[in-house]
C-alpha positions in Angstrom: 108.4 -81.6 -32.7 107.8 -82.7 -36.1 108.6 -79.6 -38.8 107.6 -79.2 -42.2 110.7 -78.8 -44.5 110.7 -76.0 -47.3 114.1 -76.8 -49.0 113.6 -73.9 -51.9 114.0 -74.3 -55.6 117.8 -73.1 -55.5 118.7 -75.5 -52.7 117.6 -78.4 -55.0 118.5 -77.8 -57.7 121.8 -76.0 -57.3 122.9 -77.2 -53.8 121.1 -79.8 -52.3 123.8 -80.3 -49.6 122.5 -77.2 -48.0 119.3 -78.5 -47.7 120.8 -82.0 -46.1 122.5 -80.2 -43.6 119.3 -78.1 -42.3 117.7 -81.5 -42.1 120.4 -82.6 -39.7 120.7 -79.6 -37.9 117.1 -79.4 -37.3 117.4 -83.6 -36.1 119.7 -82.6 -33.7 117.7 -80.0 -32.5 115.2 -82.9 -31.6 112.9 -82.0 -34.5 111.1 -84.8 -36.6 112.2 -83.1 -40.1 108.9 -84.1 -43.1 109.2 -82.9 -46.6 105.6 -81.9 -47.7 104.9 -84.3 -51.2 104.0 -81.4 -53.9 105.9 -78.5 -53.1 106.7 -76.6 -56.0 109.0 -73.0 -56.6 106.5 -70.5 -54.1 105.9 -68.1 -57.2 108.6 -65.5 -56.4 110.6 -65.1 -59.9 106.7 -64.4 -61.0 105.8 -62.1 -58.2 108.9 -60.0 -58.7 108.8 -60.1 -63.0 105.2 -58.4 -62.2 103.1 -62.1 -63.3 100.9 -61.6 -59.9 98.1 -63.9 -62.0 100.5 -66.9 -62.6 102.4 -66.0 -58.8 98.4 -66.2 -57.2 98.6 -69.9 -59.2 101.4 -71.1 -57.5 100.5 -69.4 -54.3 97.4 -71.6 -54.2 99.2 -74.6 -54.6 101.8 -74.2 -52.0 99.1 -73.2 -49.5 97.0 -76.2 -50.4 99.9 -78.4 -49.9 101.2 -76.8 -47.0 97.7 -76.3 -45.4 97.3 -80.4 -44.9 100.4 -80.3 -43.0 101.3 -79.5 -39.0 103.9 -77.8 -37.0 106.8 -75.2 -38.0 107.9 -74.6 -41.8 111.2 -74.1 -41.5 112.6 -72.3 -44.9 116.7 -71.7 -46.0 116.1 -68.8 -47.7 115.3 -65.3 -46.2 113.9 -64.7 -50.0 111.5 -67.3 -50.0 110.3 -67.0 -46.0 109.7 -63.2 -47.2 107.2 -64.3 -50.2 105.7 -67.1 -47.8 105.1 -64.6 -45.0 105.0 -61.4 -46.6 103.9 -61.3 -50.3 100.9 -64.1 -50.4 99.3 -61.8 -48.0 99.7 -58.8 -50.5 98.3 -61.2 -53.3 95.6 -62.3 -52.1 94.3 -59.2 -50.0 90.9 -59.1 -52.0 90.4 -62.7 -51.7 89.3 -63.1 -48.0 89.6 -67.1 -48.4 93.0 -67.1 -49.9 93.9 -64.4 -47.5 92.8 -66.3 -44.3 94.6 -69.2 -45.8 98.1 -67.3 -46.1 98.1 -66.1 -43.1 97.5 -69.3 -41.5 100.8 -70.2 -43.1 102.6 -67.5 -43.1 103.0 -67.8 -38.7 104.4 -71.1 -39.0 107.1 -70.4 -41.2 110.8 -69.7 -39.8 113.4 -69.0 -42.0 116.3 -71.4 -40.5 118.5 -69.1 -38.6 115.3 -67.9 -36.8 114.1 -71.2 -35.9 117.3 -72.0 -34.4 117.3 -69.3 -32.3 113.7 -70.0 -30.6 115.0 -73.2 -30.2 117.7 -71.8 -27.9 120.4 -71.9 -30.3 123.3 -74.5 -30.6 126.7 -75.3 -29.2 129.3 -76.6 -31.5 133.0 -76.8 -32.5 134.6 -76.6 -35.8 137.7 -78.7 -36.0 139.8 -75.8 -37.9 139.7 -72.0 -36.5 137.4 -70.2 -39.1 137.4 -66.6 -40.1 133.6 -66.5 -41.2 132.6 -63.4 -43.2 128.7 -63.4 -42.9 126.9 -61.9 -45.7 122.9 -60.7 -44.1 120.5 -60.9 -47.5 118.3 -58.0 -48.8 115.2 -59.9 -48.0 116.4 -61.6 -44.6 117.5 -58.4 -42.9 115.6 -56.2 -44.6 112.2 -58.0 -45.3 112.0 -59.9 -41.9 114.0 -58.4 -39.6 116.2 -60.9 -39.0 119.7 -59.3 -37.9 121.4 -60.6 -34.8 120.5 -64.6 -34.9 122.8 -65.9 -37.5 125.5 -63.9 -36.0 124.7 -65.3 -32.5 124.7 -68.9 -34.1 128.4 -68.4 -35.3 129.3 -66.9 -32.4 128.0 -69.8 -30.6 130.8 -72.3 -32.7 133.7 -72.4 -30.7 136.4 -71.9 -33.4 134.4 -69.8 -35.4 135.3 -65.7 -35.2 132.8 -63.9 -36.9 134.6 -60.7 -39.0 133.0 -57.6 -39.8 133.9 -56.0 -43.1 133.3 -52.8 -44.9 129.4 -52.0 -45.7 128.7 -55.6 -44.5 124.7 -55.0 -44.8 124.6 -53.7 -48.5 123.2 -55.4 -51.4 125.9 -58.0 -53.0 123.8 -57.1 -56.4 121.5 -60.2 -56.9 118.7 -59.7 -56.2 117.2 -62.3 -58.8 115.7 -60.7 -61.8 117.7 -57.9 -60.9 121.1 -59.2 -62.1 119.3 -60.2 -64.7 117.8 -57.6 -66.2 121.0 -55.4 -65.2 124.3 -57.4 -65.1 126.3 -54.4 -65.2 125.2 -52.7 -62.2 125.2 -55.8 -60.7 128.4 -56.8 -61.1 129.9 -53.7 -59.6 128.0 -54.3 -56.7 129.2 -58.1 -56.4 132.6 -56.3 -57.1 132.3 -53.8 -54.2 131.2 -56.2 -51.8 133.8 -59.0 -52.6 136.9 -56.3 -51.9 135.5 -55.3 -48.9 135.4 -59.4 -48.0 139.0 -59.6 -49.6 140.0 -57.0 -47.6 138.3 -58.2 -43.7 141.0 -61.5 -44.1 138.1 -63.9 -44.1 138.4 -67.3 -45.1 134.9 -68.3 -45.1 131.5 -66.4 -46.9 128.7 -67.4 -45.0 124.7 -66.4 -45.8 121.5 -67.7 -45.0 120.5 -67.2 -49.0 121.9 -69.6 -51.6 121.1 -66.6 -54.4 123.3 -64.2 -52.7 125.8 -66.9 -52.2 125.8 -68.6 -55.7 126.0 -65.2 -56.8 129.0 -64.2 -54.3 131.0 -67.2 -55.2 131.1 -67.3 -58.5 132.5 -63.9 -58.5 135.3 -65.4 -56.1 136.3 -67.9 -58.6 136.3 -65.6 -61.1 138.9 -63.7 -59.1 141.2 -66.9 -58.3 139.5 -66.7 -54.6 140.1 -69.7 -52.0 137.7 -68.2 -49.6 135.1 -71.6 -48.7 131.4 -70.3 -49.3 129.1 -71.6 -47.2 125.2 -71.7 -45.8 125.2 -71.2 -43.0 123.2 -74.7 -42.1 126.5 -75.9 -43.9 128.7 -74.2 -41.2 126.5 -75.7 -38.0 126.6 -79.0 -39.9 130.1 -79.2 -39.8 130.4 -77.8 -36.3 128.1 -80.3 -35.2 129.9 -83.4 -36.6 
């Protein structure tokens, strides 16, 4: 199965290494792995500031580039797979061309843990017993629905005990512009949510969203934290080796 690669603007730029270890996940799922030439960021920061003009630009690009290409498009980010499936239909819903066009996309994207799952999942070992602390994003659990497969994939690592903490599904206060526009609220509810981590005995943050996670972890340094923060393609990647 050759697959289509949409690595995100936060995986290269911040974290590429998260975006090398879904490529070799995805290998050893038998997947031929491409990355489409021309991608660009897929307009989100835009769509969310309220710049639906300049997010309809980049909108058109993506699905120009992605159009020419075949097979899955398999996408890190629950963020990003929620704009690709989700939010170019809403922007181009008086433009029947443009809309026919993002919809045509928008059923071959996966964000990563769900395209692991169709694929029947994986079976790995990690070499030292983790304590995994899984962190589900706003737009992952919320925007597609996606609750039960990353959990199932960590479960599925022998090694790996997946541990439940206080208000595990509520906002870790990213949210992109958000924290931007309103660092203090944010912060208290990065705070909130890295007690109740502190508190579960974890020693590993995983998410299927590098902004949640760059977010998460910086907040853990701040405190003096040794807890390891992790995509979760990082954790199968390891697992795997």
């Amino acid at each position: 199965m050759i697959v289509q690669l949409f690595p995100t603007c936060l995986v290269n730029e911040f974290h590429p290494a998260a975006g090398m270890s879904v490529a070799r996940v995805l290998e050893r799922l038998g997947c031929t792995v491409v990355l489409p030439e021309g991608l660009t960021c897929c307009g989100q920061p835009a769509f969310n500031a309220g710049f639906h003009d300049e997010a309809r630009q980049v909108a058109r690009h993506i699905l120009g580039v992605l159009a020419r290409t075949d097979g899955p498009i398999v996408i890190p980010s629950g963020s990003c797979s929620d704009m690709l499936v989700h939010q170019y239909i809403e922007l181009f819903r008086d433009d029947a061309s443009a809309s026919a066009a993002a919809r045509a996309v928008a059923v071959r994207c996966r964000e990563f843990s769900q395209f692991v799952a169709e694929r029947g999942g994986i079976h790995a070992a990690i070499t030292r017993p983790a304590r995994v602390a899984y962190h589900p994003s706003c737009h992952l659990m919320r925007g597609l629905g996606v609750r039960r497969q990353p959990l199932e994939i960590i479960s599925a690592i022998a090694g790996a005990t997946s541990v439940p903490f206080d208000e595990q599904e509520e906002c870790c206060g990213f949210g992109g512009l958000f924290s931007i526009k309103n660092p203090e609220i944010s912060a208290s509810m990065m705070d909130r949510k890295l007690t109740a981590i502190d508190a579960c005995g974890a020693d590993r943050l995983v998410s299927c969203d590098l902004g949640c996670l760059l977010h998460l972890e910086g907040g853990l340094r701040r405190r003096g934290s040794a807890i390891k923060v992790q995509h979760l393609a990082e954790l199968v990647d390891e697992a795997l080796e």
